[in-house]
C-alpha positions in Angstrom: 0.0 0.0 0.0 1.3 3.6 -0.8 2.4 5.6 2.2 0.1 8.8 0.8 -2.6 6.1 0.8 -2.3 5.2 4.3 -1.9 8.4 5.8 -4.9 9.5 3.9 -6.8 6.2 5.6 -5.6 7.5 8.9 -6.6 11.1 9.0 -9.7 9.6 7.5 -10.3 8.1 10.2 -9.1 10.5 13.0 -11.6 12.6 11.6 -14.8 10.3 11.5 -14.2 9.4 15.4 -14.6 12.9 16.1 -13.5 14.4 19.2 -11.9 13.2 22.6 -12.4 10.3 24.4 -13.5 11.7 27.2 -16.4 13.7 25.3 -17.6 10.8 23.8 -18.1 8.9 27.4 -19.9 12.5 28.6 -22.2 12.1 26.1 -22.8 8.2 26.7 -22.8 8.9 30.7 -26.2 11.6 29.4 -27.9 8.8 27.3 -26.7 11.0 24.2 -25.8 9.2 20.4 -22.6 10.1 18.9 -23.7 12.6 16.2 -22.6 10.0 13.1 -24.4 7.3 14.9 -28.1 9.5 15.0 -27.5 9.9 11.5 -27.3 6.4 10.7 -30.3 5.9 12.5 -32.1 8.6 10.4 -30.8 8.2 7.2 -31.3 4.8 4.8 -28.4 2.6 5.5 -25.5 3.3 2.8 -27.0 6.6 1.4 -25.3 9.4 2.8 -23.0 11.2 1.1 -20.8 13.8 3.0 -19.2 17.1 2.1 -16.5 19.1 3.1 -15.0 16.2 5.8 -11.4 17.4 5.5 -12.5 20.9 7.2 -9.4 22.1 9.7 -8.5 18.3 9.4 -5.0 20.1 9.8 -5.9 21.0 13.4 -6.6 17.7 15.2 -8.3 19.5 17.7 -11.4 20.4 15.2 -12.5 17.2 13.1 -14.9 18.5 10.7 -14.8 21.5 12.3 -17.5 20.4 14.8 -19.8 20.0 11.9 -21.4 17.6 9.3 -22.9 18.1 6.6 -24.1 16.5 3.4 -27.1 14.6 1.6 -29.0 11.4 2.4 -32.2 9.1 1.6 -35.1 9.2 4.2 -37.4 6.3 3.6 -36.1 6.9 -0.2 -36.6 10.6 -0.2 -33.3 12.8 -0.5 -32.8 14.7 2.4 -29.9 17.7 3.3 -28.5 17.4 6.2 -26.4 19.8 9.3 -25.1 18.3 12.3 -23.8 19.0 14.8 -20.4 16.9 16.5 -21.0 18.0 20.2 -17.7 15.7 21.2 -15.7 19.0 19.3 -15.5 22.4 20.7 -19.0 21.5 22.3 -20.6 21.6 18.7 -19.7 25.5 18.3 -19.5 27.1 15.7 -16.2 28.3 13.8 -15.3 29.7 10.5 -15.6 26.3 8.4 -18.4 25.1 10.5 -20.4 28.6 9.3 -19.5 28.1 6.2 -20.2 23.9 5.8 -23.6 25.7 6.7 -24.4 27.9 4.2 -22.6 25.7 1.4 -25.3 23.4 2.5 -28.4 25.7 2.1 -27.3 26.6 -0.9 -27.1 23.5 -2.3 -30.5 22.7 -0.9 -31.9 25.9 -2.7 -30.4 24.6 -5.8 -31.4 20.7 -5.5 -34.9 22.0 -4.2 -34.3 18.7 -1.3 -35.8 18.8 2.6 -32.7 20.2 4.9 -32.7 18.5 8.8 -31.2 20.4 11.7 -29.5 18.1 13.8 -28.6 20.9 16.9 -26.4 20.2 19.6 -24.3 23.3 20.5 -22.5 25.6 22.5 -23.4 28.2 19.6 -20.6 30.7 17.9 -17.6 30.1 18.9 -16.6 33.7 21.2 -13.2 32.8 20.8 -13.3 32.9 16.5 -15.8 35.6 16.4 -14.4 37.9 14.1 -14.4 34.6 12.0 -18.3 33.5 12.7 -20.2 36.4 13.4 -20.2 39.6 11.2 -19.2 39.1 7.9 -21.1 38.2 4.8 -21.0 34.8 4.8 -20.7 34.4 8.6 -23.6 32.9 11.2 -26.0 35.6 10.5 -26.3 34.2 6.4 -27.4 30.5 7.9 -30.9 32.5 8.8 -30.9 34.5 6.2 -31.0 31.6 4.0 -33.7 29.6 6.4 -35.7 32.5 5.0 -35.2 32.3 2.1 -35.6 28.3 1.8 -38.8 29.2 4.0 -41.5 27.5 2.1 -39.9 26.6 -0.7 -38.4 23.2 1.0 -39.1 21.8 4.4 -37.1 22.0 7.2 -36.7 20.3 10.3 -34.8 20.8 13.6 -34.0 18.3 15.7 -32.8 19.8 19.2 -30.6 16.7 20.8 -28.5 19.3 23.4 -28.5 22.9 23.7 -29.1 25.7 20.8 -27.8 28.7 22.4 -28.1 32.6 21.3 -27.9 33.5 18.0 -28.0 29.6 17.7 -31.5 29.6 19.1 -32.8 31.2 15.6 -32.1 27.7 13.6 -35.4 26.4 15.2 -37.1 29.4 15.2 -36.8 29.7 11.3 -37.7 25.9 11.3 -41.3 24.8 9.8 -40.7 21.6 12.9 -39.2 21.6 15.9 -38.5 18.3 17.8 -37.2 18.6 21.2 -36.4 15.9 23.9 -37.2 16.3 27.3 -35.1 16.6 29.7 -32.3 17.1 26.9 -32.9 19.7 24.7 -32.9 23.5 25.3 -32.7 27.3 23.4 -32.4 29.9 24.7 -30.4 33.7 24.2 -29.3 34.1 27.0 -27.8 31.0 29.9 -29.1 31.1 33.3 -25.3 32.1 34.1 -25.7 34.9 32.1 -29.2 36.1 33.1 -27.9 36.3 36.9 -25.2 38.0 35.9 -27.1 40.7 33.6 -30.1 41.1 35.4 -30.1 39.3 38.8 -32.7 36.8 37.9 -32.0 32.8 39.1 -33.4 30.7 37.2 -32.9 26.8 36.3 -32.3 25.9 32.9 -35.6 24.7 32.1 -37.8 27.3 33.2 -35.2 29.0 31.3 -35.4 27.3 27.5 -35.9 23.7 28.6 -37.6 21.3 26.2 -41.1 21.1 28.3 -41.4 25.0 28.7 -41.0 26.0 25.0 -43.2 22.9 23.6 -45.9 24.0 26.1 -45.0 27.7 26.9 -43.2 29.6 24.4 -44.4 27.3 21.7 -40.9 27.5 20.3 -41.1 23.4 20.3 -43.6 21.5 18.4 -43.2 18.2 19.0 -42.1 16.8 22.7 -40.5 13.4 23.1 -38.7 11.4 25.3 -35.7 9.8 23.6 -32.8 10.3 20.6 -34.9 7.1 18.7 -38.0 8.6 19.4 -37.1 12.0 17.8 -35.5 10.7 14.5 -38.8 8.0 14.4 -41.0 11.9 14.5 -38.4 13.4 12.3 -39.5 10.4 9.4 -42.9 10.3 10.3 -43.2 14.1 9.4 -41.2 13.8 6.0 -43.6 11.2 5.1 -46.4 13.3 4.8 -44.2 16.3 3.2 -43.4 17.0 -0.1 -39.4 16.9 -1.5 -40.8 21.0 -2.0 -43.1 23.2 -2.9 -43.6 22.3 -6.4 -44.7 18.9 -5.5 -47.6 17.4 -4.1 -47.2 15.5 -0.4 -47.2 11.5 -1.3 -50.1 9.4 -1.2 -50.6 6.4 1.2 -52.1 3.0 1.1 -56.1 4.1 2.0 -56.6 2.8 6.1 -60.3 2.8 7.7 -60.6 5.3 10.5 -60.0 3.5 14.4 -63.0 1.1 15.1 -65.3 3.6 18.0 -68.3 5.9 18.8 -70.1 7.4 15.8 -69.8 11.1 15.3 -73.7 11.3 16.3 -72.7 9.7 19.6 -70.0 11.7 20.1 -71.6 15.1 19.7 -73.8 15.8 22.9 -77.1 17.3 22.3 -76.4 20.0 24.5 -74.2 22.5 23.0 -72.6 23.5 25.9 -71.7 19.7 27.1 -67.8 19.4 26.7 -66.4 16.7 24.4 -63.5 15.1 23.3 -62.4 16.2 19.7 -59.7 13.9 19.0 -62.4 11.4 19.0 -64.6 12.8 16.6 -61.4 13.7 14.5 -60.1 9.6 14.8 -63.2 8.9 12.9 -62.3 11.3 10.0 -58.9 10.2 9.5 -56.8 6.9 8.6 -55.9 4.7 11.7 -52.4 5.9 12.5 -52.0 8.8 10.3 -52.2 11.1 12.7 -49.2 13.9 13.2 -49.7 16.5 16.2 -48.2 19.9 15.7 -47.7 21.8 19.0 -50.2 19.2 21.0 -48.9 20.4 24.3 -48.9 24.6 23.2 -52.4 26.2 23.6 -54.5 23.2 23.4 -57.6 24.5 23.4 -57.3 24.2 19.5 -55.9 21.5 17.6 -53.7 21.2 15.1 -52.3 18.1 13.1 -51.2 16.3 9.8 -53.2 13.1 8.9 -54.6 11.4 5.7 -57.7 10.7 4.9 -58.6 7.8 1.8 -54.4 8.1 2.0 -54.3 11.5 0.9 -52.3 14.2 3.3 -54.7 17.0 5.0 -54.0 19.4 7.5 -56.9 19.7 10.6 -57.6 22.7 12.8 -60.4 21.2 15.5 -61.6 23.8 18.3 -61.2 21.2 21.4 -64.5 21.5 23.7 -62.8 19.7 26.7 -59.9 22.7 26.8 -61.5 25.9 27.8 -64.5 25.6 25.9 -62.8 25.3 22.9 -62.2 29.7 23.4 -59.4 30.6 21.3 -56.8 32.5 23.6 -54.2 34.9 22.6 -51.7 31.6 21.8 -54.4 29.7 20.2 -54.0 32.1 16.3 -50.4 32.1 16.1 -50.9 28.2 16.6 -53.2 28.0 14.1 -51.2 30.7 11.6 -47.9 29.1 11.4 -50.1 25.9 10.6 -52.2 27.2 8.1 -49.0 28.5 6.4 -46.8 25.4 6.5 -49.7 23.2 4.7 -50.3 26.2 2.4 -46.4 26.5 1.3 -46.4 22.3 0.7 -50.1 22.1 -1.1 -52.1 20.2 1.5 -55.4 20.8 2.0 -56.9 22.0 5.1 -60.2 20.8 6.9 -61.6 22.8 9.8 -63.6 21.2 12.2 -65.4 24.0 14.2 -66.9 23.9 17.9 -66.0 27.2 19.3 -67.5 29.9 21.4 -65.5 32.5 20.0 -62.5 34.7 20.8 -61.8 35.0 25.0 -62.6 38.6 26.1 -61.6 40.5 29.0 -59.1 43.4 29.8 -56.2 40.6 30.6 -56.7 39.0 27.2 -57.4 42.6 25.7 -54.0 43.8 27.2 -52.3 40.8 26.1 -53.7 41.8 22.3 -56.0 39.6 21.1 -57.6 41.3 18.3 -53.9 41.3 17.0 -52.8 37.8 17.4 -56.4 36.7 16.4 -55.7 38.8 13.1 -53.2 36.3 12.0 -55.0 33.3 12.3 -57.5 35.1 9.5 -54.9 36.8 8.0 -53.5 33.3 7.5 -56.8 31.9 6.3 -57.2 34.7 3.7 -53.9 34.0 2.2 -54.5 30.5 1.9 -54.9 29.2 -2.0 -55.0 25.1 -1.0 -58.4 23.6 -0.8 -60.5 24.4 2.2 -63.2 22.8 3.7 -64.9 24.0 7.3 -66.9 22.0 8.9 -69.5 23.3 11.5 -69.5 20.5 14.2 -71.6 21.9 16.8 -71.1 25.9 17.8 -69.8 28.2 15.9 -69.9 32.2 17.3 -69.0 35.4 16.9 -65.5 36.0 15.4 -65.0 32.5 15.8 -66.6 32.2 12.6 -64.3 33.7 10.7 -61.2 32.1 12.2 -62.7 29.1 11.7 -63.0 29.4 7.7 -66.6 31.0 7.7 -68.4 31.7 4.4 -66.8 34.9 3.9 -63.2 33.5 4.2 -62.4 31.7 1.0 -63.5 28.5 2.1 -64.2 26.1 -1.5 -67.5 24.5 0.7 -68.9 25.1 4.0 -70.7 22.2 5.5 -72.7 21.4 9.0 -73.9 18.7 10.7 -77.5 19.1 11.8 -76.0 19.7 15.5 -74.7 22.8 14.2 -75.7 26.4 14.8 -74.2 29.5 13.7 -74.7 33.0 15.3 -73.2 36.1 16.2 -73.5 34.6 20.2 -75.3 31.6 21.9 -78.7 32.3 23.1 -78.3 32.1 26.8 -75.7 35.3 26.0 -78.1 37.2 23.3 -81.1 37.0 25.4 -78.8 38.5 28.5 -77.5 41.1 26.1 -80.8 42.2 24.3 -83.6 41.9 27.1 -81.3 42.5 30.4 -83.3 45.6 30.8 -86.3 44.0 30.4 -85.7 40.6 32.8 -84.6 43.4 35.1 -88.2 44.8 35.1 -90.0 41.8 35.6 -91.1 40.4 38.6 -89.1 37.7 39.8 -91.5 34.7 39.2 -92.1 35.8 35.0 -88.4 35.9 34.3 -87.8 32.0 34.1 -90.7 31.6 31.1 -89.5 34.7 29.4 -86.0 34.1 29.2 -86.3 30.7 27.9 -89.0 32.0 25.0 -86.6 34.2 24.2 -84.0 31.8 24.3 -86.6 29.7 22.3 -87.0 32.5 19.4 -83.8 33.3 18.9 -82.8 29.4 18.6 -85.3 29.0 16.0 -84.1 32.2 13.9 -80.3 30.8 13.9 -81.9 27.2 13.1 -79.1 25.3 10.7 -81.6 24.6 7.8 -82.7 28.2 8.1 -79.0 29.4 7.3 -78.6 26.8 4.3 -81.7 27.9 2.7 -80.1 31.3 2.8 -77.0 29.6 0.9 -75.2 31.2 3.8 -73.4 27.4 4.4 -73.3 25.3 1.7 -75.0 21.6 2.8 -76.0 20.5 5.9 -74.6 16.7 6.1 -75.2 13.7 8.4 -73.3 12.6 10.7 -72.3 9.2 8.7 -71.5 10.8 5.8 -68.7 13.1 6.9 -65.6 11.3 5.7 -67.0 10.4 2.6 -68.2 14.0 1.8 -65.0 15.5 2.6 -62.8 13.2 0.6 -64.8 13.4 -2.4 -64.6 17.2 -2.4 -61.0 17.4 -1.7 -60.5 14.9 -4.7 -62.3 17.9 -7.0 -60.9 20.6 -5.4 -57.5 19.5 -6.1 -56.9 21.6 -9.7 -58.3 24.8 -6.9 -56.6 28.5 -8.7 -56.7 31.4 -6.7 -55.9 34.8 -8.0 -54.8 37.9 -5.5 -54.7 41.1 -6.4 -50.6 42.3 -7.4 -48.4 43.9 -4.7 -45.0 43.7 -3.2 -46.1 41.9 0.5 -49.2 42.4 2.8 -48.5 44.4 6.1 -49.7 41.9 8.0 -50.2 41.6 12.1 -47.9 40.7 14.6 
C-alpha cells in the first residue's frame, strides 16, 4: 500500500471518530448518540453522502470543524442534512463550521431537497468571532437563507442538546421543531448569564428547557422522550411532506378510520356539554396517520397532519374539553404558522369548528388579542389550498371567521345538523338584548320569558334556516362526513386562486 494512501486512511479516520475520548463517554454517561451514529439511524443505511469532511483536518483539535454536513435518503426521499459533533468544541460554531452551513443551504436551494437540523451546540464560537459572526457569509447568512428556503423546501430541527443565542434562531426559522425532554434546550441568554445581567436565578428549564417551550413559548412542536423517538418523528413528518413546494405530499395505502363511537354519539345534544375532539377527528382520518403539531402549546385548539382515503390533509379542530374550545391569545399564532406550513407544501386544510368564539376581558385585551387573532385570519385569507370547514356543533362570533366561515375563502362550507351558527349563543343574546327587560319583571315571569326568548332566537339561527339562505353550503349527516369530505377534496385538487398584485401584505404581529 502507498504511504500517501495510508496516511490518507488514517486522517480519514481520525476525523470520522470525532473528538476526545472523554467527550464521547460524557455524552454516553447523558444517554446521548454520537452525532454520526443519529445519522445512521435517520438516514437509509448506505446513502449518505458527506461534504467538506477534511474541514481544519489540519488542526486535530477540530474534526470537521465540529460539523457535518451533506445529503442522504429518508425512507427513499433525499434529504440535506447539518449536524452537529457536540464531542468537538461542544458543537460551536467556527469559520468552516459557518461556512459547511451555508454551502449546504445553498445546495438545498439549488437541488430543491428537505434540509434536517441536527442541533447540539454551545453556539458561535466567542473565541473565532471575528471569524463567525459579522461578515457576509458568517452565522448571521445560515438565517438569512432559512428565510429564504422558508417554504420553498421543508425543514426540520432536531434539538438533541443545547441551541444557544444566535443559535436559538435555527429552530425558530424551522417549519418543525422536535425537542427531547429533559435534553434539549434554546435559549439567548444562559441562566449564568441572566444572573449575571439582570439578577434573575433561574434553572435551565424554566429557562429554555424542552417542556417550557413545547408548552409555553411554543418555540417546540413536538415533545418526546428519547434520541430514537425523535428521528422516528423526524420520518414520520417527512412522510407526509413534499421533497418541495412544487410537489404534491405523497399518497398512502387508503386505512379505515379507528374502530369507536359514531360522530352522532360523540356530539352531545347540548351545545354546551364538553367533548373530546380527537375522537370525533379519529373517525375522520386513517388509523395511524395522525401527526400532532404543537399538542402540548395552547391546546384549546388543535392542530395536526393526517390522511384521509391516503391523501395528506391538514386539521384545525376547536377542542370543547380545553376551555370551551375559546381561542386565547396563543391559540392564532398556533393555528397561523399551521395554516402557512400546509399552504407552502399544497395540503389541504379541513376545519372542524366547535368554538365559542374569541376570550374577552381586559387581561386577554392587554395581552392583544384582536392582533394575534388577526393572523390566524390573516393566514386563512392568504391560503390558496383547498378548504373545507366543517360546523360540528357551535360556531360564534369571530369564531366564525377564524374558523374558515363563508366569507373566508373556504371552497364549501358544510354542517352537521347539531350545528348552529350565530353572532353569540342564546343564553348570551337573550342576557345582552332583554337585560333591561328581565330586570323589570317580577321575579316569578323571568324564568318563562328568558327561555321563550332563548326559544325564538334558537329558532331564527336554526341550521336549515341558514342553508336555505345559501349562507353554508349543505348540511350533512353525521355518517357521511368522511365520505363527503374526501370526495370534495378529490375535485378541489386543480383549486386556482388569483390575488390582487403587490409587493407583500403588512400583516399583524
Amino acid at each position: 500500500m502507498r504511504d500517501d494512501f495510508q496516511v490518507f486512511q488514517e486522517q480519514k479516520q481520525r476525523i470520522l471518530k470525532g473528538g476526545k475520548t472523554i467527550r464521547h463517554k460524557a455524552n454516553e454517561a447523558q444517554g446521548k448518540l454520537f452525532v454520526r451514529n443519529r445519522l445512521r439511524k435517520l438516514f437509509d443505511e448506505g446513502t449518505i453522502i458527506e461534504d467538506n469532511i477534511f474541514a481544519e483536518a489540519l488542526d486535530p483539535s477540530l474534526p470537521c470543524d465540529a460539523t457535518i454536513t451533506g445529503i442522504g435518503k429518508i425512507d427513499g426521499k433525499p434529504v440535506c442534512f447539518i449536524a452537529a459533533d457536540s464531542t468537538v468544541k461542544a458543537g460551536s460554531w467556527g469559520a468552516k463550521s459557518v461556512e459547511k452551513n451555508i454551502r449546504l443551504q445553498e445546495k438545498a436551494m439549488a437541488l430543491k431537497y428537505p434540509i434536517v437540523y441536527l442541533i447540539d451546540s454551545a453556539g458561535g464560537r466567542i473565541t473565532d468571532q471575528l471569524e463567525v459572526f459579522p461578515g457576509r457569509r458568517h452565522g448571521g447568512r445560515i438565517f438569512y437563507n432559512q428565510i429564504q428556503l422558508s417554504g420553498v423546501v421543508p425543514q426540520i430541527t432536531i434539538l438533541f442538546g443545547p441551541s444557544p443565542a444566535g443559535a436559538a434562531y435555527v429552530p425558530a426559522f424551522s417549519d418543525l421543531v422536535i425537542m427531547i425532554e429533559g435534553q434539549s434546550s434554546a435559549y439567548l441568554g444562559s441562566p449564568r448569564m441572566v444572573e449575571m445581567a439582570i439578577g434573575e436565578k433561574v434553572s435551565m428549564e424554566d429557562m429554555g428547557g424542552a417542556v417550557m417551550h413545547c408548552a409555553k413559548s411554543g418555540l417546540g412542536d413536538v415533545l418526546v422522550q428519547s434520541e430514537q423517538e425523535a428521528i422516528e418523528a423526524c420520518k414520520a413528518y417527512l412522510q407526509l411532506m413534499p421533497t418541495n413546494w412544487e410537489e404534491k405530499p405523497p399518497t398512502a395505502e387508503v386505512k379505515p378510520p379507528i374502530k369507536g363511537r359514531s360522530i352522532e354519539e360523540i356530539i352531545p345534544l347540548s351545545q354546551n356539554t364538553p367533548f373530546d375532539m380527537y375522537e370525533l377527528i379519529d373517525q375522520l382520518i386513517d388509523e395511524g396517520s395522525w401527526f400532532e403539531y404543537k399538542k402540548l402549546f395552547a391546546k384549546e385548539l388543535i392542530t395536526g397532519f393526517a390522511r384521509m382515503k391516503g391523501s395528506v390533509v391538514g386539521i384545525i379542530a376547536n377542542q370543547p374539553k380545553v376551555k370551551g374550545g375559546t381561542l386565547f391569545i396563543d391559540s392564532p399564532d398556533k393555528a397561523a404558522r399551521f395554516i402557512m406550513i400546509c399552504n407552502a407544501y399544497n395540503i389541504p386544510l379541513l376545519y372542524v369548528a366547535d368554538v365559542p368564539g374569541y376570550m374577552i376581558g381586559s387581561k386577554v385585551e392587554q395581552g392583544g388579542i384582536i392582533r394575534h387573532g388577526a393572523k390566524m385570519i390573516s393566514a386563512l385569507s392568504e391560503a390558496t389550498v383547498p378548504i373545507i370547514s366543517l360546523i360540528a356543533r357551535k360556531c360564534y362570533g369571530a369564531g366564525l371567521y377564524a374558523m374558515a366561515g363563508p366569507a373566508f375563502g373556504a371552497d364549501v362550507v358544510l354542517a352537521l345538523p347539531s350545528a348552529q351558527i350565530a353572532i353569540m349563543g342564546p343564553e348570551a343574546a337573550v342576557n345582552a338584548v332583554y337585560a333591561g327587560k328581565i330586570a323589570e319583571l317580577p321575579e316569578e315571569e323571568r324564568t318563562d320569558f328568558i327561555s321563550q326568548k332563548r326559544q325564538q332566537y334558537s329558532e331564527n339561527i336554526d341550521i336549515y334556516k341558514l342553508a336555505s339562505q345559501m349562507i353554508i353550503d349543505d348540511v350533512i349527516g353525521f355518517d357521511e362526513v368522511r365520505e363527503q369530505v374526501t370526495a370534495r377534496f378529490a375535485y378541489y385538487e386543480t383549486k386556482q386562486t388569483y390575488t390582487l398584485p403587490k409587493r407583500n401584505a403588512v400583516k399583524p404581529v
